[in-house]
Backbone and ligand atoms as CSV (ligand in chain L), in Angstrom:
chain,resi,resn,atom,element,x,y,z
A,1,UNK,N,N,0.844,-1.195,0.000
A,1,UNK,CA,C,0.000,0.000,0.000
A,1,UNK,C,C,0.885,1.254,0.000
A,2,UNK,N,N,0.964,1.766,-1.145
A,2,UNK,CA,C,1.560,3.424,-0.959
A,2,UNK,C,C,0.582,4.749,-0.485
A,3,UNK,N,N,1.661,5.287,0.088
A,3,UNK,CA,C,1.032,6.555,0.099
A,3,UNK,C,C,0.988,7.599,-0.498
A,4,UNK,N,N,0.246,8.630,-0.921
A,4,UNK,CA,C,0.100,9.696,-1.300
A,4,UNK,C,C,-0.096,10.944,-0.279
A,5,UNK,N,N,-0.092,11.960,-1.459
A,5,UNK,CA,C,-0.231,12.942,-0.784
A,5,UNK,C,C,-1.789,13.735,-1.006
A,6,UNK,N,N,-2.861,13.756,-0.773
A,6,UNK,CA,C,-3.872,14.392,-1.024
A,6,UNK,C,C,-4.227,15.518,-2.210
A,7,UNK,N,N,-4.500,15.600,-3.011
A,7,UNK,CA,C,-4.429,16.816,-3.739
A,7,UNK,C,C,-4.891,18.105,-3.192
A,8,UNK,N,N,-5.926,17.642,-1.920
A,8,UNK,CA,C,-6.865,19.025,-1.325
A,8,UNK,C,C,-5.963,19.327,-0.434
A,9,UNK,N,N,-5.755,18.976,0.608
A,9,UNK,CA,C,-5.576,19.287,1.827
A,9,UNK,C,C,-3.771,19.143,1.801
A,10,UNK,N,N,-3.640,17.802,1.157
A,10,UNK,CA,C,-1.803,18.079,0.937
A,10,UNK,C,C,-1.494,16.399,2.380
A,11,UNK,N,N,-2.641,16.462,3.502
A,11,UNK,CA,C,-2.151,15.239,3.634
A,11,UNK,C,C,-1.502,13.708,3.164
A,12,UNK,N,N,-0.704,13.177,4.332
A,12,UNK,CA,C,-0.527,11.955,3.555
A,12,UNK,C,C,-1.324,10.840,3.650
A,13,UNK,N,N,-1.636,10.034,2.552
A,13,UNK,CA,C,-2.849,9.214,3.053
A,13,UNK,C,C,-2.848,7.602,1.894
A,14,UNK,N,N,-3.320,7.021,2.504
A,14,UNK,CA,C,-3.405,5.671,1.214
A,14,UNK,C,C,-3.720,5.351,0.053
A,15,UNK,N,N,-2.676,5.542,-1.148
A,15,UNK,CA,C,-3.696,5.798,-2.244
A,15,UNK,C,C,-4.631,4.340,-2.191
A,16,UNK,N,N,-5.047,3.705,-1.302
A,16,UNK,CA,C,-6.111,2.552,-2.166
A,16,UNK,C,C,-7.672,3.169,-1.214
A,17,UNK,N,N,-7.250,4.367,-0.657
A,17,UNK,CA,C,-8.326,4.859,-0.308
A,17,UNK,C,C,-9.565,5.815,-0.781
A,18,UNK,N,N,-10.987,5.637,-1.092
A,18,UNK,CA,C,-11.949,6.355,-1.874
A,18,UNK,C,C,-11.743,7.156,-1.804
A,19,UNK,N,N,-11.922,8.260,-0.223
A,19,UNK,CA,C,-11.884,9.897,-0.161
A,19,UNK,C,C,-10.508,10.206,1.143
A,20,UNK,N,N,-10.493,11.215,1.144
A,20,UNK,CA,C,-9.495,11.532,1.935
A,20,UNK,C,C,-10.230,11.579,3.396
A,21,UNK,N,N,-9.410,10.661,4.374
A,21,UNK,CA,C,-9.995,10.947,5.666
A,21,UNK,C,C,-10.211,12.103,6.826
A,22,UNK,N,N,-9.206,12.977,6.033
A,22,UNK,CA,C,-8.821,14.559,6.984
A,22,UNK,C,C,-9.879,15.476,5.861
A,23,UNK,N,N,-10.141,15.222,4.640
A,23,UNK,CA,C,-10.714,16.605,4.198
A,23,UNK,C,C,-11.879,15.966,3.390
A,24,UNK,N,N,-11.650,14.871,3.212
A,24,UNK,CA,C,-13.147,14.005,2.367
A,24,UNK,C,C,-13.459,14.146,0.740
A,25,UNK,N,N,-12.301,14.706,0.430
A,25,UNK,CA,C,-11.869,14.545,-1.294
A,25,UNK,C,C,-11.740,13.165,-1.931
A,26,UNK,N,N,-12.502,13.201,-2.534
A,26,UNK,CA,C,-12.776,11.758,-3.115
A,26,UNK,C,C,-11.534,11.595,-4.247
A,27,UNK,N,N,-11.029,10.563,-4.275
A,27,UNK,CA,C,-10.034,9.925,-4.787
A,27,UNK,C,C,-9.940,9.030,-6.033
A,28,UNK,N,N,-10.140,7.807,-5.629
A,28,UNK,CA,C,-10.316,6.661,-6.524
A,28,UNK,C,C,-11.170,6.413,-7.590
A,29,UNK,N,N,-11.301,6.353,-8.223
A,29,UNK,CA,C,-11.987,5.903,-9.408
A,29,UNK,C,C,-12.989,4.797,-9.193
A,30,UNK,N,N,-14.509,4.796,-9.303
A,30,UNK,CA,C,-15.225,3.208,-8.862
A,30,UNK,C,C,-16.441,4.362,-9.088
A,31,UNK,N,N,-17.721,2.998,-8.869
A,31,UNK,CA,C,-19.072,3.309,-9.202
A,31,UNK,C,C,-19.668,4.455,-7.776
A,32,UNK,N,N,-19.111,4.232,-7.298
A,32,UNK,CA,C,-19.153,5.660,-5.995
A,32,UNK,C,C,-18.574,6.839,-6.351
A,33,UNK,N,N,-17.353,6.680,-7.578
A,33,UNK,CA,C,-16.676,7.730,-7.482
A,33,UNK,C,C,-17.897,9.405,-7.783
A,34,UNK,N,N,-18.061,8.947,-8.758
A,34,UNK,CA,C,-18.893,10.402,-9.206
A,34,UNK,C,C,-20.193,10.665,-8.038
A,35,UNK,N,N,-20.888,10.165,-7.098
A,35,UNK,CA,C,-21.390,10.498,-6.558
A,35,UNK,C,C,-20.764,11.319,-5.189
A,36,UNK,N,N,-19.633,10.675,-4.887
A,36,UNK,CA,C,-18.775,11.060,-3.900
A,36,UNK,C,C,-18.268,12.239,-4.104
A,37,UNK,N,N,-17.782,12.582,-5.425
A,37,UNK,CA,C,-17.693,13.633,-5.854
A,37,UNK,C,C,-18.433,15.078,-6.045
A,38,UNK,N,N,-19.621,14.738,-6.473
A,38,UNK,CA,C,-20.507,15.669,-6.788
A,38,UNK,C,C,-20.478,15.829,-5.112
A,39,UNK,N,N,-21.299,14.932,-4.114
A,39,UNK,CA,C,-21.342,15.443,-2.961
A,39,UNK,C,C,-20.370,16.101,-2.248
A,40,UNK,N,N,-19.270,15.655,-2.468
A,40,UNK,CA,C,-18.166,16.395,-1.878
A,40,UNK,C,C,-18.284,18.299,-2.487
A,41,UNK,N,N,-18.510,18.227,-3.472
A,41,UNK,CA,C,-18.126,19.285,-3.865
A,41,UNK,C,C,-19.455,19.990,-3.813
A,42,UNK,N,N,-21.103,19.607,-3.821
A,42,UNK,CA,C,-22.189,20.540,-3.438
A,42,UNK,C,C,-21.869,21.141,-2.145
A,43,UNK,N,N,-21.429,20.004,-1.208
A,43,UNK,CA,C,-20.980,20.670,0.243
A,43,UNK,C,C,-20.113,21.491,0.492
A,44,UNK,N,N,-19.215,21.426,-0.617
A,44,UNK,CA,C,-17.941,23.015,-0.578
A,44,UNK,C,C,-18.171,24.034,-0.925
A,45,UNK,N,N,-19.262,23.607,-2.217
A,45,UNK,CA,C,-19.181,24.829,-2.867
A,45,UNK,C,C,-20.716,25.403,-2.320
A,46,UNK,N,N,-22.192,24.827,-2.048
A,46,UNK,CA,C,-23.005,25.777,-1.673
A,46,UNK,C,C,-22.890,26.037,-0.341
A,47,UNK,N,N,-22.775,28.007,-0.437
A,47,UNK,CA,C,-22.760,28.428,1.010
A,47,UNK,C,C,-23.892,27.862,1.933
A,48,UNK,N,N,-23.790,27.954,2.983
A,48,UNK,CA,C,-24.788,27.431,3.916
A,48,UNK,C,C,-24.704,26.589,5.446
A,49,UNK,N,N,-23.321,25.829,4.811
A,49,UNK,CA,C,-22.786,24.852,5.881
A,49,UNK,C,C,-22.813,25.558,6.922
A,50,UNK,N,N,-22.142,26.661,7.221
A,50,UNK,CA,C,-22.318,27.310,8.459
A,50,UNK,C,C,-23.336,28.272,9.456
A,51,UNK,N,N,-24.202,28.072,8.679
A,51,UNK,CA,C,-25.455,29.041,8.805
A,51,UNK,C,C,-26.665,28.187,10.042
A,52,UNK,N,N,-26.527,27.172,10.200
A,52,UNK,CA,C,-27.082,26.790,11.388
A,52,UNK,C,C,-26.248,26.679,12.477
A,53,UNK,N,N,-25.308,26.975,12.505
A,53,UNK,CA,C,-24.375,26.795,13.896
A,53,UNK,C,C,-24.393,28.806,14.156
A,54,UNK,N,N,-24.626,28.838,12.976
A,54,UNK,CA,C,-24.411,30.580,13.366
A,54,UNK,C,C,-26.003,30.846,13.684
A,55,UNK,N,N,-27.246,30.355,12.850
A,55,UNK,CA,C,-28.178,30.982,13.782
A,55,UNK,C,C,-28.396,30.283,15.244
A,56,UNK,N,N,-27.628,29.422,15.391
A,56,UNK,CA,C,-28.261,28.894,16.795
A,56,UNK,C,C,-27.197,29.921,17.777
A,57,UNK,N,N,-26.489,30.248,17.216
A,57,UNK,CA,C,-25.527,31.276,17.919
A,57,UNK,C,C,-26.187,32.564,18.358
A,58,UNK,N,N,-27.072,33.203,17.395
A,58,UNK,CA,C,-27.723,34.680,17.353
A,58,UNK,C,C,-28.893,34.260,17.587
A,59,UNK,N,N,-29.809,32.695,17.564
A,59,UNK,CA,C,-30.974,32.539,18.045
A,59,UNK,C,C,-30.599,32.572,19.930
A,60,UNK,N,N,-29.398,31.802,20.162
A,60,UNK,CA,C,-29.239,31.526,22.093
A,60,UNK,C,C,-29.235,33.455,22.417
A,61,UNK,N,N,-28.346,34.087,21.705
A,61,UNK,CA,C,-28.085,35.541,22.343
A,61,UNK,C,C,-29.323,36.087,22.204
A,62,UNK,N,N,-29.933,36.308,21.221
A,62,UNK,CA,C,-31.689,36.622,20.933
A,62,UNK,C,C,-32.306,36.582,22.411
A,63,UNK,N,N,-32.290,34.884,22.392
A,63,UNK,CA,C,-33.336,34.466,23.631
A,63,UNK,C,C,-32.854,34.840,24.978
A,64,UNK,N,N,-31.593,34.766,25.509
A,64,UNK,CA,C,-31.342,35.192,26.329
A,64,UNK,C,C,-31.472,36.515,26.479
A,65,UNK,N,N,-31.188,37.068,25.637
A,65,UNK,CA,C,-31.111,38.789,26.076
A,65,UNK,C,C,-32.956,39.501,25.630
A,66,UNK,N,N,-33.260,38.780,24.990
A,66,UNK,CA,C,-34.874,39.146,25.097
A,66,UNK,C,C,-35.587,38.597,26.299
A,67,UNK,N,N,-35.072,37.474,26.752
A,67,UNK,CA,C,-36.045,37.467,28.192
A,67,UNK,C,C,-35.278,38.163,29.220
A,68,UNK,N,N,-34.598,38.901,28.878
A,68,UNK,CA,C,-34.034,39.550,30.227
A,68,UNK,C,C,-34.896,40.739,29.906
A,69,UNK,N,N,-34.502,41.720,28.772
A,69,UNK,CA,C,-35.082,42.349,28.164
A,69,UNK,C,C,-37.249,42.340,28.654
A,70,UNK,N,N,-37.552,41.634,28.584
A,70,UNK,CA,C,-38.662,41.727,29.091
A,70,UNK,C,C,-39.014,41.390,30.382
A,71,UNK,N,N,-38.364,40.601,31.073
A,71,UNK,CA,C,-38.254,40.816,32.413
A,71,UNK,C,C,-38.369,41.806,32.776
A,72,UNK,N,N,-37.128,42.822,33.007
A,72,UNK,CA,C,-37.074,44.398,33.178
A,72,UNK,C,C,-37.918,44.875,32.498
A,73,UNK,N,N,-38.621,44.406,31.604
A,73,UNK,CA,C,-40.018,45.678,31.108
A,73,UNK,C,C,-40.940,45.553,32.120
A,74,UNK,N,N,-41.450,44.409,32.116
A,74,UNK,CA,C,-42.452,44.190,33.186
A,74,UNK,C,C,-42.049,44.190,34.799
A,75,UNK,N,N,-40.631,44.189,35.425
A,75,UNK,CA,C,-40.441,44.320,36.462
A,75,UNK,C,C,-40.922,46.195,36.765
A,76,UNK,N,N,-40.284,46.759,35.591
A,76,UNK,CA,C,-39.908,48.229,35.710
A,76,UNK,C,C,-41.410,48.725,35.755
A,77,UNK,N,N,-42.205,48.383,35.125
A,77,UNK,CA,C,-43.670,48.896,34.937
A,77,UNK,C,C,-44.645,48.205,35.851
A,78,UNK,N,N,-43.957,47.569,37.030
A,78,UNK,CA,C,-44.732,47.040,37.991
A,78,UNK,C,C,-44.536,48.156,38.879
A,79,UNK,N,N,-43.279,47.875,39.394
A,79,UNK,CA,C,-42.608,48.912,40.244
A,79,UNK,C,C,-43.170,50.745,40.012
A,80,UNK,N,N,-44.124,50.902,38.883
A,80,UNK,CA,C,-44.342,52.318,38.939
A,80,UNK,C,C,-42.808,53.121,38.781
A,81,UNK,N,N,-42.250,53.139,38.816
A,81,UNK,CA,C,-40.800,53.983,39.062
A,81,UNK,C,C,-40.376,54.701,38.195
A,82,UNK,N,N,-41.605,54.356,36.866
A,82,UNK,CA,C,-40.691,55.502,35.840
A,82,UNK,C,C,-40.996,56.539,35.887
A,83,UNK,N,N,-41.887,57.228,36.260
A,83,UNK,CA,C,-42.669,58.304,36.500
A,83,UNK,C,C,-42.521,59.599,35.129
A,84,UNK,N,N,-41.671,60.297,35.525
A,84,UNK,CA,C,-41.547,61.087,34.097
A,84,UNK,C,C,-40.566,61.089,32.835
A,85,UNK,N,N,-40.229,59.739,33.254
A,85,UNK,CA,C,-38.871,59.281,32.364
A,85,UNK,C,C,-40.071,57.983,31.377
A,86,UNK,N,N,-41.206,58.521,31.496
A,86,UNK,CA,C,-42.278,57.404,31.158
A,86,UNK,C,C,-41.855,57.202,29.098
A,87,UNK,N,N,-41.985,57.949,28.851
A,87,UNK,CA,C,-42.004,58.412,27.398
A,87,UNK,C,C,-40.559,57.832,26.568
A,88,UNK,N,N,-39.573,58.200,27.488
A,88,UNK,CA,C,-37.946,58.254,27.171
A,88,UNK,C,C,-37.539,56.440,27.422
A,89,UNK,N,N,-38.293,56.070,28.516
A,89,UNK,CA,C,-38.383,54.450,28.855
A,89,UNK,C,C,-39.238,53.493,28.410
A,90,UNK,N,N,-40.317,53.968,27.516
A,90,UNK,CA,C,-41.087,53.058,26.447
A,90,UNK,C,C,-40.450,53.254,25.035
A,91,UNK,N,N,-39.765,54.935,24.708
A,91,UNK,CA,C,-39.231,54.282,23.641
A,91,UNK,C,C,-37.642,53.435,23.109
A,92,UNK,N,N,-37.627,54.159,24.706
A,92,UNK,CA,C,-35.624,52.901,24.761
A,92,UNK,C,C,-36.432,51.290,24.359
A,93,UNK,N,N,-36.891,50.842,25.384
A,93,UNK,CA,C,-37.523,49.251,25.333
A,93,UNK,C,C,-38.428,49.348,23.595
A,94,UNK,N,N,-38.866,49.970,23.338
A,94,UNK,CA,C,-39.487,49.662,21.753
A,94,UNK,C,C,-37.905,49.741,21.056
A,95,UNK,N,N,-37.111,50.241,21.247
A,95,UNK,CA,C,-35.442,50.226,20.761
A,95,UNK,C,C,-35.075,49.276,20.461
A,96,UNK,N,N,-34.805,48.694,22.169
A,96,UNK,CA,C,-34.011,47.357,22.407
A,96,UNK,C,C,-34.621,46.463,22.092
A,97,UNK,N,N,-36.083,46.352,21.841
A,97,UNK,CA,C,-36.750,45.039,21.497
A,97,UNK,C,C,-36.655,44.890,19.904
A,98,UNK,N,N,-36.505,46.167,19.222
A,98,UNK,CA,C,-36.683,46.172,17.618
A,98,UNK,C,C,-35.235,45.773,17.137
A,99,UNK,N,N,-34.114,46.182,17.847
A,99,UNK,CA,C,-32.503,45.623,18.296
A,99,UNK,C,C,-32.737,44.466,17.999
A,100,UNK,N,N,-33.097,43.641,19.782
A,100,UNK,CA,C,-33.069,41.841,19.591
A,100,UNK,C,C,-33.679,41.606,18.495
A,101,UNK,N,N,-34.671,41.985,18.087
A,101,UNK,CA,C,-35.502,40.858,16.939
A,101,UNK,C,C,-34.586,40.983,16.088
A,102,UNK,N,N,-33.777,41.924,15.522
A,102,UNK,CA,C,-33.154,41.252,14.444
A,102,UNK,C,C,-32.257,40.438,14.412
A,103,UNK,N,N,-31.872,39.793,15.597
A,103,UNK,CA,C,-31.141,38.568,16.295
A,103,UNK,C,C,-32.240,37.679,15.501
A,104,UNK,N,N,-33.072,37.296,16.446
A,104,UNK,CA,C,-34.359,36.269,16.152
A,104,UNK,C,C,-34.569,36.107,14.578
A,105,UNK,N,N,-34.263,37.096,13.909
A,105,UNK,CA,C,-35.056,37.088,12.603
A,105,UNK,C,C,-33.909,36.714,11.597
A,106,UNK,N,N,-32.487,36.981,12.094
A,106,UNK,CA,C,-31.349,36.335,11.622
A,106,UNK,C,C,-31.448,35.040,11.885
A,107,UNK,N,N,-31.273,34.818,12.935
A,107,UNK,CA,C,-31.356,33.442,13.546
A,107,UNK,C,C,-32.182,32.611,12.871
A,108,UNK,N,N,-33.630,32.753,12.582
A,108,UNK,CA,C,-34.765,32.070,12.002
A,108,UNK,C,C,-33.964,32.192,10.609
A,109,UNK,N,N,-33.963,32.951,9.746
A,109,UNK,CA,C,-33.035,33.324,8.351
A,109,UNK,C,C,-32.446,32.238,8.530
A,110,UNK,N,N,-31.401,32.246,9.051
A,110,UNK,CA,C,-30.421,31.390,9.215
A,110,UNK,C,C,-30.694,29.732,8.877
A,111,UNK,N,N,-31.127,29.426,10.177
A,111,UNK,CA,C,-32.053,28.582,10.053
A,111,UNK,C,C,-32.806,27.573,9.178
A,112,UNK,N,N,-33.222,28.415,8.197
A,112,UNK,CA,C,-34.171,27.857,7.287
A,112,UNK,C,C,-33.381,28.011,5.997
A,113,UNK,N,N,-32.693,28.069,5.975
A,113,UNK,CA,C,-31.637,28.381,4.924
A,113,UNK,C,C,-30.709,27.043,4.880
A,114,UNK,N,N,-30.057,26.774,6.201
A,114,UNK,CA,C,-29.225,25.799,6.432
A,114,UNK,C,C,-30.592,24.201,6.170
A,115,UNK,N,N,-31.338,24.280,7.013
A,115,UNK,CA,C,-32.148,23.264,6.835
A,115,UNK,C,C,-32.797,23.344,5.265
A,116,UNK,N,N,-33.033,24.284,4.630
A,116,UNK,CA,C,-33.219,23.801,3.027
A,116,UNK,C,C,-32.787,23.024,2.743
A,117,UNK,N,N,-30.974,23.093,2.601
A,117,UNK,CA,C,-29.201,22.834,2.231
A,117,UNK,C,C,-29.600,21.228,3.246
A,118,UNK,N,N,-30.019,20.949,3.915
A,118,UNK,CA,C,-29.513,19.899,4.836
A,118,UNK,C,C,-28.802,19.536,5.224
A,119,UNK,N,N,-28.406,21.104,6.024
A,119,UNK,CA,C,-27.545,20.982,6.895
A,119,UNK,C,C,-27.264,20.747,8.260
A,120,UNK,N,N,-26.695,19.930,9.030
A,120,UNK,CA,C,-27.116,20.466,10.551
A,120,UNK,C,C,-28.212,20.094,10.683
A,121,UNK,N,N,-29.410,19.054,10.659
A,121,UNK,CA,C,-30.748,18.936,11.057
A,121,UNK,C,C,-30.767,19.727,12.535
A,122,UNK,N,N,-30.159,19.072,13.353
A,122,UNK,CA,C,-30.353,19.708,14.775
A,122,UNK,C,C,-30.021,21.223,15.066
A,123,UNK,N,N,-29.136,21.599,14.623
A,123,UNK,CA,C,-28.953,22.963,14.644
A,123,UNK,C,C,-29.502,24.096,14.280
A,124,UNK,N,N,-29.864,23.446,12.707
A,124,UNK,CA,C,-30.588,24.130,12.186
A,124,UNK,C,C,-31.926,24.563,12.499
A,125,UNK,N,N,-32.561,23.414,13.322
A,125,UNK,CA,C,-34.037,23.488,13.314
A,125,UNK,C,C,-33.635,24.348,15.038
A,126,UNK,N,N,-32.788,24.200,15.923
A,126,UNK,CA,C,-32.924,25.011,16.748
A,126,UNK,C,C,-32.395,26.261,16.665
A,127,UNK,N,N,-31.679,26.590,15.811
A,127,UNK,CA,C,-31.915,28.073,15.197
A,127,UNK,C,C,-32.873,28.459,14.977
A,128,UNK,N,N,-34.061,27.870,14.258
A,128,UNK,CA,C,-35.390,27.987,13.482
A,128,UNK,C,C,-36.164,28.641,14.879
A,129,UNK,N,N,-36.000,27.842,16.035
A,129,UNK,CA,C,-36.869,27.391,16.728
A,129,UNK,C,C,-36.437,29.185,18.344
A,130,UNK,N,N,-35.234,29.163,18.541
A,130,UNK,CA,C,-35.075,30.208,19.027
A,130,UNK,C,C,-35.018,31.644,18.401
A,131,UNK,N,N,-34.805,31.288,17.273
A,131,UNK,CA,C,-35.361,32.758,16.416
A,131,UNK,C,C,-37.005,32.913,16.462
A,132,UNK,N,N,-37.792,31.932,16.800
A,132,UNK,CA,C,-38.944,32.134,16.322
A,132,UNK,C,C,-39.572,32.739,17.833
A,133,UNK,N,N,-38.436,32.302,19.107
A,133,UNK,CA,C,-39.005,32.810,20.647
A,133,UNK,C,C,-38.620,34.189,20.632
A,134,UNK,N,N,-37.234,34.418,19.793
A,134,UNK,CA,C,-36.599,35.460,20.325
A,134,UNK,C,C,-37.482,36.807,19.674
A,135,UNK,N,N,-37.807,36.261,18.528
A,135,UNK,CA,C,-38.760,36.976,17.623
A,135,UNK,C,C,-40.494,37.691,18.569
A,136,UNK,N,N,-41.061,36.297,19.110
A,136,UNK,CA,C,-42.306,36.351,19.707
A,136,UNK,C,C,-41.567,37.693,21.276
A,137,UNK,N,N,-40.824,37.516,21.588
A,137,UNK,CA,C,-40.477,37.935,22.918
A,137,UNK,C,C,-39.951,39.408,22.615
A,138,UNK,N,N,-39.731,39.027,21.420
A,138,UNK,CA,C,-39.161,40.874,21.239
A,138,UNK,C,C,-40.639,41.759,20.801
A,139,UNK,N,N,-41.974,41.075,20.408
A,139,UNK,CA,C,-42.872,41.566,20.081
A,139,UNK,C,C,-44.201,42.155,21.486
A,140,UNK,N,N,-43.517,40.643,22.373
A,140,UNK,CA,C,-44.153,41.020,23.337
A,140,UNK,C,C,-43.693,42.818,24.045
A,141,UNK,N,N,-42.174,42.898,24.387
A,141,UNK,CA,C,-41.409,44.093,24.724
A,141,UNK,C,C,-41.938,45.191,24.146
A,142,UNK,N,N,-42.653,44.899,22.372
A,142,UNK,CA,C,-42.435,46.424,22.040
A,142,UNK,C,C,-44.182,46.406,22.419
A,143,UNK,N,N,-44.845,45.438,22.392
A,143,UNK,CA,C,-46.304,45.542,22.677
A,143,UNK,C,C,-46.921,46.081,23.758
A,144,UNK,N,N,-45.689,45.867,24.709
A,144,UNK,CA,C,-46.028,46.043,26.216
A,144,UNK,C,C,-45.791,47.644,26.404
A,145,UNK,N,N,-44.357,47.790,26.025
A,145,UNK,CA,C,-43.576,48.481,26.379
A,145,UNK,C,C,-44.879,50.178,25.327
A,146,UNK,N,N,-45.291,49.654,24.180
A,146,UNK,CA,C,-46.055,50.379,23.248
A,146,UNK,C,C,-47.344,51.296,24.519
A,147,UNK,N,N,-47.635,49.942,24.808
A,147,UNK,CA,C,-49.347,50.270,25.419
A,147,UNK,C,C,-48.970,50.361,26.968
A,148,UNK,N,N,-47.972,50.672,27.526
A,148,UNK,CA,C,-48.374,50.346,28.977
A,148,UNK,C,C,-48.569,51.980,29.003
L,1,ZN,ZN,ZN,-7.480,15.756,2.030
């Protein structure tokens, strides 16, 4: 068994092997070859691969910082305390909530983009899935924050 050197990546590796084990460049010649191929290369070449690890990234910050975000709306407007800062403190929170959502709405983007591609099932769909809270929670903020 000799070795080679990879054409992609430059590792060394077996030529009696189909694809490369470090970068997944298909190699050998056989009735797999052209499928191995094409797949190898839809996955390089259409963008997307990374788009569910990134909305689940901007869907977690979304959700976290929108339920804090509404926490403090509704803590602050329990408490009475804004008194004449009333005006200046519904439209900061209609701000910060119109802010997060475009977390949520990336995130969801994201999301549904990567899961088209089939990418990431799990990731993707929980990108989908915290963009779609971070989204609802930023609506609640400006709803609240609108009418209180
Ligand atoms: Zn390689």
């Amino acid at each position: 068994m000799a070795m080679i050197n990879c054409p992609e990546c430059g590792k060394e590796i077996s030529d009696k092997t189909l694809s490369c084990p470090n970068c997944g460049y298909p190699l050998n010649s056989n009735e797999n070859y052209n499928i191995s191929y094409q797949e190898y290369f839809v996955k390089k070449k259409t963008p997307g691969k990374g788009f569910g690890i990134a909305g689940m990234v901007l869907g977690i910050i979304g959700v976290v910082y929108s339920t804090m975000l509404l926490l403090s709306t509704f803590s602050l407007l329990m408490t009475e305390s804004v008194g004449v800062a009333d005006e200046l403190f519904k439209s900061g929170m209609i701000g910060m909530g119109v802010y997060m959502m475009i977390f949520g709405i990336l995130a969801l983007t994201f999301g549904c983009v990567s899961r088209s591609r089939g990418y990431k099932k799990g990731q993707s769909t929980a990108a989908v899935a915290l963009g779609i809270i971070t989204v609802v929670f930023c609506l609640a903020i400006i709803m609240v924050s609108a009418l209180a």
